[in-house]
C-alpha positions as CSV (number, residue, x, y, z in Angstrom):
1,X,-61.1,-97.3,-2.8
2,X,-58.7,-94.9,-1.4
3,X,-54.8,-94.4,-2.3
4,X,-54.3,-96.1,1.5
5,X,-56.6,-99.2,0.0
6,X,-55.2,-99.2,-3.1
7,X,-51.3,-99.6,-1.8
8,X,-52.1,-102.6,0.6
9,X,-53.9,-104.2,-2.5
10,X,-51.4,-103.9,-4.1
11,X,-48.5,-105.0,-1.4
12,X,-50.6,-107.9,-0.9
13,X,-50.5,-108.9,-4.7
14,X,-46.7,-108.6,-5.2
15,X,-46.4,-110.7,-1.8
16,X,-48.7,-113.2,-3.5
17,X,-47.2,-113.4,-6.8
18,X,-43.8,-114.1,-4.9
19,X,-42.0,-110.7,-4.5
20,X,-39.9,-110.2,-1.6
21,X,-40.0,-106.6,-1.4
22,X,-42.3,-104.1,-2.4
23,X,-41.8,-100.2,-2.5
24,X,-43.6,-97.2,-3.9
25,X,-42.4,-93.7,-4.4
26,X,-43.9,-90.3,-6.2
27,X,-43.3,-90.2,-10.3
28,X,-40.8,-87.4,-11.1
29,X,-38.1,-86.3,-13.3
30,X,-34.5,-88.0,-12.2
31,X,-32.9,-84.8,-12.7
32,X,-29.6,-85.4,-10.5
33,X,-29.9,-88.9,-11.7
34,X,-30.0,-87.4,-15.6
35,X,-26.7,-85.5,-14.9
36,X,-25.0,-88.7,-13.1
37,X,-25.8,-90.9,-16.1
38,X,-24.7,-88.0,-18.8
39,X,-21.8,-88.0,-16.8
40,X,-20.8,-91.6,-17.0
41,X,-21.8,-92.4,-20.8
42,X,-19.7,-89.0,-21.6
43,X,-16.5,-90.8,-20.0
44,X,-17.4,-93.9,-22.2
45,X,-17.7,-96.2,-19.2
46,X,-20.6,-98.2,-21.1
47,X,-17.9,-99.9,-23.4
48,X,-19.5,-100.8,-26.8
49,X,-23.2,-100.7,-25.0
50,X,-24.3,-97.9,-27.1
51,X,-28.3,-99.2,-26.2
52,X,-27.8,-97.2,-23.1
53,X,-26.9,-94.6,-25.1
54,X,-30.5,-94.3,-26.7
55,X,-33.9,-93.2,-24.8
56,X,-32.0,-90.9,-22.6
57,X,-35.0,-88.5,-21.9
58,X,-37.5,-91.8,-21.3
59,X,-34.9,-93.1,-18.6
60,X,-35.0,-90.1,-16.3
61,X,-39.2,-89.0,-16.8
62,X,-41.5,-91.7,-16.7
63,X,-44.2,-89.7,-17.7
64,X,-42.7,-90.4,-20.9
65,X,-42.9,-93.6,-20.2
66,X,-46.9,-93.8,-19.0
67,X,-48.7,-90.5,-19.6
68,X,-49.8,-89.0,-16.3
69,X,-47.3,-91.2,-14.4
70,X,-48.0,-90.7,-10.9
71,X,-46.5,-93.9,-8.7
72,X,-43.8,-95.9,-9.7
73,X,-43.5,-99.1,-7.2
74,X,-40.4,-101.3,-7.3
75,X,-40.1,-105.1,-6.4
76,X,-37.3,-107.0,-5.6
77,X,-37.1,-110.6,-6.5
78,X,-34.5,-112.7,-4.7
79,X,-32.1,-115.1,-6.6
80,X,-29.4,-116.2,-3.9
81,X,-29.2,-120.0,-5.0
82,X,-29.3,-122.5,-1.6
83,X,-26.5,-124.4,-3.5
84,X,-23.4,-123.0,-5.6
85,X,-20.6,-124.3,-8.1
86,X,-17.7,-126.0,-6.7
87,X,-14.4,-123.5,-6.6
88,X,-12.4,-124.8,-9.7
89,X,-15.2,-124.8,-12.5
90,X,-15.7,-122.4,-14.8
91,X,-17.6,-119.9,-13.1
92,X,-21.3,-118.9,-13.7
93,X,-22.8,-115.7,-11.8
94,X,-25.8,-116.6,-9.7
95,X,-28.3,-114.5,-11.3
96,X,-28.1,-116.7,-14.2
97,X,-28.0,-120.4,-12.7
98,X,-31.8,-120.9,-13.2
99,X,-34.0,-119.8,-16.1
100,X,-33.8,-116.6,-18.3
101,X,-35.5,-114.0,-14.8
102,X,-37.1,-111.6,-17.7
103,X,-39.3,-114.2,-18.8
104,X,-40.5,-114.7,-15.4
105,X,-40.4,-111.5,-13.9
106,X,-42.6,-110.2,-16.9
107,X,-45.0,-112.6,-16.4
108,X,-45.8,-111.4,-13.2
109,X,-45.8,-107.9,-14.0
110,X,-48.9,-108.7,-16.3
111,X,-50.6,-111.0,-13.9
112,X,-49.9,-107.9,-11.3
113,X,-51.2,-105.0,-13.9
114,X,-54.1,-107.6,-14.6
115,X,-55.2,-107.9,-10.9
116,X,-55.1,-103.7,-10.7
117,X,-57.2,-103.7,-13.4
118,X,-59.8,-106.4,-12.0
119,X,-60.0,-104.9,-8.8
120,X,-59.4,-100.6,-9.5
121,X,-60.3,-100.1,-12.3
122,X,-59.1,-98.6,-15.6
123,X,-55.5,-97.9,-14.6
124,X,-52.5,-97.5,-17.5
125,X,-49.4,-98.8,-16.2
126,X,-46.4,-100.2,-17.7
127,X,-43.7,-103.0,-16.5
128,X,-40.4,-103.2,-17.1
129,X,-37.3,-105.9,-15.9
130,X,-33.9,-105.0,-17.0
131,X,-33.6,-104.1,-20.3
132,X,-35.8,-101.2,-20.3
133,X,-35.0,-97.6,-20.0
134,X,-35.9,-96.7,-16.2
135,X,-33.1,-96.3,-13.4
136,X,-34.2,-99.0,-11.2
137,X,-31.6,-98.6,-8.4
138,X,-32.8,-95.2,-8.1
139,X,-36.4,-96.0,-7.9
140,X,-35.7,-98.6,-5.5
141,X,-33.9,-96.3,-3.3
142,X,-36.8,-93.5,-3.4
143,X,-39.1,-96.2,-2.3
144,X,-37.3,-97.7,0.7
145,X,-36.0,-100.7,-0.7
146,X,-32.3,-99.9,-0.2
147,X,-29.1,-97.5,-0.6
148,X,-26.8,-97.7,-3.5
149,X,-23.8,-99.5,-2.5
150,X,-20.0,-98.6,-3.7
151,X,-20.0,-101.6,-5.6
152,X,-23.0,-100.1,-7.7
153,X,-25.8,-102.9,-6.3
154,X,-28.9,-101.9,-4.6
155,X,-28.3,-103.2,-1.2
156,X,-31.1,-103.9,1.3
157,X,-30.1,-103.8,5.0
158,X,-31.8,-107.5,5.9
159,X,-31.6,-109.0,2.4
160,X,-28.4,-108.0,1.0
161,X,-28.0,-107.5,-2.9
162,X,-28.5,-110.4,-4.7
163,X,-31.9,-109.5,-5.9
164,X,-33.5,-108.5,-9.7
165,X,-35.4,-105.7,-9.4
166,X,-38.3,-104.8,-11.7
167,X,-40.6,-101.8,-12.3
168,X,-43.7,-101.1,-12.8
169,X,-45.5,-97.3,-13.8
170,X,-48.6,-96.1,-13.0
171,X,-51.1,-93.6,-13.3
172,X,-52.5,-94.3,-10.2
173,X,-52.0,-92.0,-6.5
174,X,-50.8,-94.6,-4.2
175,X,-48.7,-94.2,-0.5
176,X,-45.2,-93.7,-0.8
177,X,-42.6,-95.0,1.0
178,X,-39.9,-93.0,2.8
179,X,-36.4,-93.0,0.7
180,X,-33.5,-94.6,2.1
181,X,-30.9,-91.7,2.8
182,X,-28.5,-93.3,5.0
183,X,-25.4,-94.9,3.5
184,X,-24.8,-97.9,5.1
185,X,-21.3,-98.7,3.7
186,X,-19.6,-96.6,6.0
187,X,-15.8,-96.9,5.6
188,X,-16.0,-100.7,4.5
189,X,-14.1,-100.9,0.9
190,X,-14.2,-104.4,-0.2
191,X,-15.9,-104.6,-2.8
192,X,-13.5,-102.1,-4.8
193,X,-10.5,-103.4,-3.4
194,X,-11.5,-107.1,-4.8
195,X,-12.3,-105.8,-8.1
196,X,-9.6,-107.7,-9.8
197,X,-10.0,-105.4,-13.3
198,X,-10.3,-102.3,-11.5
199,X,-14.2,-101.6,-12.6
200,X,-14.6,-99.9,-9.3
201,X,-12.6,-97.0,-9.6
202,X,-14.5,-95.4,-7.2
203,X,-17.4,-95.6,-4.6
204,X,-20.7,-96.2,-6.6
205,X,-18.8,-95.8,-10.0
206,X,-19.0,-98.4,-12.1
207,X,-17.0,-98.7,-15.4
208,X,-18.9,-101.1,-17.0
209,X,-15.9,-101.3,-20.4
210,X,-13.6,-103.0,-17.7
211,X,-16.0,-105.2,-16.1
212,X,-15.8,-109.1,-16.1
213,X,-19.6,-109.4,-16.8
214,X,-19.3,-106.9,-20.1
215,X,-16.3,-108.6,-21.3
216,X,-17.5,-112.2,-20.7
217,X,-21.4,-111.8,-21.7
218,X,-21.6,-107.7,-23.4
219,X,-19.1,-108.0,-25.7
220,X,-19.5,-110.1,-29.0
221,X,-16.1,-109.3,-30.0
222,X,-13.6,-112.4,-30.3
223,X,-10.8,-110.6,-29.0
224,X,-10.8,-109.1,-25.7
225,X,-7.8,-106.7,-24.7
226,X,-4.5,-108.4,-23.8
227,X,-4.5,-106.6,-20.4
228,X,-7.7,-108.0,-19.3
229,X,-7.3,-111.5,-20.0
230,X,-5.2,-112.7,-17.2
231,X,-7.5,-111.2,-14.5
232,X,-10.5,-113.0,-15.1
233,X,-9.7,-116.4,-13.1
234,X,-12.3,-118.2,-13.3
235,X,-15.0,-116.4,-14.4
236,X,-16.8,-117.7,-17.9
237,X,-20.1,-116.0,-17.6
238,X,-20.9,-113.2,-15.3
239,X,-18.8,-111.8,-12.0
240,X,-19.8,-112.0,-8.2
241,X,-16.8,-111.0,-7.1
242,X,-18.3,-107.3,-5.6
243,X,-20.9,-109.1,-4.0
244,X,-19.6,-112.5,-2.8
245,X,-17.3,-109.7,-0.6
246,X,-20.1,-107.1,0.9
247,X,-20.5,-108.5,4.1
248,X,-24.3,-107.4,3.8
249,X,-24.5,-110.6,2.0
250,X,-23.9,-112.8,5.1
251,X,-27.9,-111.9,5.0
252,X,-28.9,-113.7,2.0
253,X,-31.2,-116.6,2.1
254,X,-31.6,-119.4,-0.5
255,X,-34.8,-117.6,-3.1
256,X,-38.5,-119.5,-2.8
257,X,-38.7,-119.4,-6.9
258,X,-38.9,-122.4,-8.4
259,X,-37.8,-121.2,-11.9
260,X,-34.4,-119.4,-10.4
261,X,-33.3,-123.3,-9.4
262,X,-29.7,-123.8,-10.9
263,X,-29.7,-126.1,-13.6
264,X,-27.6,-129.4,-12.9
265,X,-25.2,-128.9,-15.7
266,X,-24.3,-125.3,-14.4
267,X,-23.2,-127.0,-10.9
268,X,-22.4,-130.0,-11.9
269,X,-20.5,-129.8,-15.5
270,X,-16.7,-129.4,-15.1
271,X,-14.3,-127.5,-17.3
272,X,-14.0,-130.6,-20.0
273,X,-17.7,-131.0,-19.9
274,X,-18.2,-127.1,-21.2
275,X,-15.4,-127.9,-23.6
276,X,-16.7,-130.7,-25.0
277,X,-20.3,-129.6,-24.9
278,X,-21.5,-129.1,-28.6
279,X,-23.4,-126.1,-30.0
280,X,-26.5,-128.1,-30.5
281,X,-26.6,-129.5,-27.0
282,X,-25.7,-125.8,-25.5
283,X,-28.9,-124.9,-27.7
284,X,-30.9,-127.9,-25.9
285,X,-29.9,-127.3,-22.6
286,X,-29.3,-123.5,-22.0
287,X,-32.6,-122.6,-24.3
288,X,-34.1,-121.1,-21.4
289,X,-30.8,-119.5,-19.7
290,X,-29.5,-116.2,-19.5
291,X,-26.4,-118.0,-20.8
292,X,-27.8,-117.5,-24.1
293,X,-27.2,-113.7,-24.6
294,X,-23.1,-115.1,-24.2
295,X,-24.0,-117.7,-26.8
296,X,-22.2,-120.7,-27.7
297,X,-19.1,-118.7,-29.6
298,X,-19.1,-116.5,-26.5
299,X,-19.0,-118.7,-24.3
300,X,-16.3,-120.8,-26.3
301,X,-14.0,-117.8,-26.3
302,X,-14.2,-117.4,-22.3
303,X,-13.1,-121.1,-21.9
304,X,-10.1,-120.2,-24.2
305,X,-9.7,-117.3,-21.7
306,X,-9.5,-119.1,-18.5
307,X,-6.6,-121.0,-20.0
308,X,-4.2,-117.8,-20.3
């Protein structure tokens, strides 16, 4: 097989295995990426995140990551829900209405690694969702999938940005796909004029210590600054608030994943439900939740919160 056979075996597989998108781009070293990133952590804008601290040199070179990297492809799983909480409930960002996405999103990644194998050979390749250390957004962007927008999301120009994006390393030559080098923002500041804690102090800067999400899922400390606690209305797990505003979301479409379904309870409890919900039954319900890295003391503390 040739690289040109290879890709659309590939492209077919992720299409298969229910990826929306599918891009490829040549294996190098981030090195305006590494600067960008040493950048940001030196201003402390991770908060109390100090993992993203760690692995610095393994996040910009993924020949670190895979000896004799040569293709790193990026897929792009959509997670737009067809139905969302009523306005007035404590809030729950969309990524995590269904089940915990890593789970799922590694599954496939072996399944896909798995069918390389069966059908090319001996390939060594590597997956990652999330919480590894690879720059997604910028792999996505070398491969076609998207621009970064001022909000910080990948953004793709039919889809919008409510996607999860995963990645997965190869030593294998494949086709690459041309890089999106157009901003399509243009003068449109929405998304950091919503911002109601001021995370978006500037286009495609994102400082993640004043952002509803690390306060109401990153942060395991009780007490959250005095400042912050009257600006996150309804919020209790998660923010959408820079997306729900990019009007490349009037794209999105309901996702075709069965496991990304919202739970009932998450659009159907009401504030005195998740009040009176008991730490055993948040164990029973949410065991399969992203909801769960909040935890049930977390998620206490951000009811208490959308009381001030």
């Amino acid at each position: 097989m040739s690289p040109e056979q290879y890709t659309r075996f590939i492209k077919a597989e992720t299409a298969r295995l229910g990826f929306d998108y599918c891009g490829i781009a040549r294996a190098v070293q981030l090195d305006e990426d590494a600067r960008r990133l040493e950048q940001w952590l030196n201003k402390g804008m991770h908060g109390s995140m100090r993992y993203m601290e760690n692995h610095f040199d393994l996040r910009i070179d993924p020949g670190k990551l895979v000896p004799g990297a040569r293709s790193v492809i990026t897929l792009l799983l959509n997670y737009y829900p067809a139905t969302e909480q009523q306005p007035g409930a404590p809030m729950v960002s969309k990524y995590a209405y269904g089940k915990d996405y890593h789970k799922i999103i590694k599954n496939k990644l072996k399944e896909l690694l798995s069918r390389i194998h069966d059908e090319i050979g001996e390939v060594q390749g590597r997956g990652f969702v999330d919480s590894a250390p690879v720059l997604e957004r910028s792999w996505a962007q070398r491969s076609g999938l998207g621009w970064i927008g001022k909000n910080g999301n990948l953004i793709h120009k039919g889809a919008g940005s409510f996607f999860f994006i995963a990645t997965l390393i190869v030593d294998l030559p494949l086709l690459y796909d041309d890089p999106v080098a157009a901003d399509f923002c243009g003068s449109c500041t929405r998304c950091l004029d919503a911002c109601p804690t001021g995370a978006l102090p500037a286009p495609r800067v994102v400082d993640g210590s004043r952002c509803i999400s690390y306060y109401t899922i990153e942060l395991k400390e009780q007490l959250i600054p005095e400042q912050m606690q009257e600006k996150f209305g309804d919020w209790m797990f998660g923010c959408d608030i820079c997306q729900d505003v990019c009007p490349w979301n009037r794209f999105s479409k309901a996702t075709g994943e069965a496991a990304l379904e919202p739970l009932p309870e998450i659009l159907n409890f009401s504030t005195r439900d998740w009040e009176a919900l008991t730490e055993e039954k948040f164990s029973e319900i949410f065991r399969h939740s992203p909801l769960k890295r909040a935890g049930y003391a977390g998620i206490r503390r951000n009811l208490r919160l959308r009381q001030i």
